[in-house]
N, C-alpha and C positions, 0 to 999 in steps of 0.2 A: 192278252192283258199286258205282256213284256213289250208289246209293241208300241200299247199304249203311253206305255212310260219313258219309254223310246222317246216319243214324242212329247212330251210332258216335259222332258229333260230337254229337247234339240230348242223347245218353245222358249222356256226360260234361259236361254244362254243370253238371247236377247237383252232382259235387262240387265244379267249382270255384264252387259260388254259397258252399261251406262253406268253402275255402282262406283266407277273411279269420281266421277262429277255429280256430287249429289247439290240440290240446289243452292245450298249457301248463303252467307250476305250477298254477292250479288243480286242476286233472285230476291231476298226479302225487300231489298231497298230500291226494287223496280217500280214503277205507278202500273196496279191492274185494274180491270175493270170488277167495277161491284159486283160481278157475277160468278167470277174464282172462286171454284172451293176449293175448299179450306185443306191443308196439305196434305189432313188425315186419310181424306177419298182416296189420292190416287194409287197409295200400294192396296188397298183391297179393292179396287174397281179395277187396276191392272190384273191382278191375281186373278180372279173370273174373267176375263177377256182372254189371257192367255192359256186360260186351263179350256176354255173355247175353242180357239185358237186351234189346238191341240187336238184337242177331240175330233174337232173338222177335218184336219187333213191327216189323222187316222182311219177315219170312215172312209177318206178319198183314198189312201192307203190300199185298206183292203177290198178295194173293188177292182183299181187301175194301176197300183204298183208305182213306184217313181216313174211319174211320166208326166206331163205337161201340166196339170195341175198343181201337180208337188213342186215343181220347179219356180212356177210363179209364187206359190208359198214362201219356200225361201228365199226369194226374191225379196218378199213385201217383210220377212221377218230380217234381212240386214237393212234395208230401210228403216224399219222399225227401231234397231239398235241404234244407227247413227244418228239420231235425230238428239238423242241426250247429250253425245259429245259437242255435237256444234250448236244448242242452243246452251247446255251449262259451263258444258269443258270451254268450247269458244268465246262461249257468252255473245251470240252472232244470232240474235231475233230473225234476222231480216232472211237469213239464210237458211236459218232450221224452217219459217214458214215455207222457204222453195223447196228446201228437202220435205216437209211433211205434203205438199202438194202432191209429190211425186209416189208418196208414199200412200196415199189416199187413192190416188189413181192403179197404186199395183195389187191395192187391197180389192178393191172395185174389179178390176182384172181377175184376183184369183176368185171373189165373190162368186163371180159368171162363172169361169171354168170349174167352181166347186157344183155350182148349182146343175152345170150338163152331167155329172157325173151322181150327183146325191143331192136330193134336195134339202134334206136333213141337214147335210155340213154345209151348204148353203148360209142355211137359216142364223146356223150358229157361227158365221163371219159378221153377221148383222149386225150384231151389238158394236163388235169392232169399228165399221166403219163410222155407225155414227159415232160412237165415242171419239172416233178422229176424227170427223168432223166439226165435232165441238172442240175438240184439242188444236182444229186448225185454225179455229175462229180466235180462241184464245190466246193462239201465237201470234194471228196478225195484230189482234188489237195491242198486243203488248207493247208489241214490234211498233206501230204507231204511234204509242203513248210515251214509248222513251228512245225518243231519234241519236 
């Protein structure tokens, strides 16, 4: 259970590396698409993806130890961090959608190397990536709607 929390704790360092850039007037005074929700969603829709998040590569944890799945983990979770600095801190659309491209794709990576090891923590990256999917959608549209 220590391990758990281990992990729980390595998971969330993530967003607070973004806490320095919180969205702002910039952000409010951007054109989004009608389909944005609304700002209250994303600390409680992050909160469950990251407590996911967590749980998955604890299960991967204790089957396989730091080894090639873990590593893609933390791969896709400083992806994951930087993506607030350079679309809020930057205020750089165009560039946070290349970085969440990248980050979609490392998720999808650890996705696979989760699911060879546990299909279980597999399961529970799933939410993740679609939610970044819809998170990427919503970057590019932004990113197009204010050049």
């Amino acid at each position: 259970m220590l391990a758990l929390l281990g992990f729980i704790g390595l998971t969330f360092l993530a967003p607070l590396a973004g806490a320095a850039w919180p969205p702002g007037e910039w952000y409010r005074g951007l054109t989004k698409p009608s389909w944005t929700p609304p700002g209250c969603v994303f600390g409680p829709a992050w909160t469950v993806l990251y407590l996911l998040m967590a749980t998955a590569a604890w299960r991967v944890w204790r089957r396989v130890g730091w080894s090639s799945p873990l590593r893609w983990w933390l791969g896709q979770l400083a992806l994951n961090a930087a993506w607030t600095p350079i679309f809020f801190g930057a205020q750089q659309p165009g560039w946070a959608f290349a970085e969440i491209l990248l980050l979609w794709l490392a998720i999808a990576a650890t996705l696979r190397q989760f699911f060879a090891v546990e299909r279980t923590a597999g399961w529970l990256l799933v939410p993740y990536l679609l939610w970044v999917t819809f998170a990427a959608a919503l970057n590019f549209v932004i990113w197009r709607l204010n050049p």
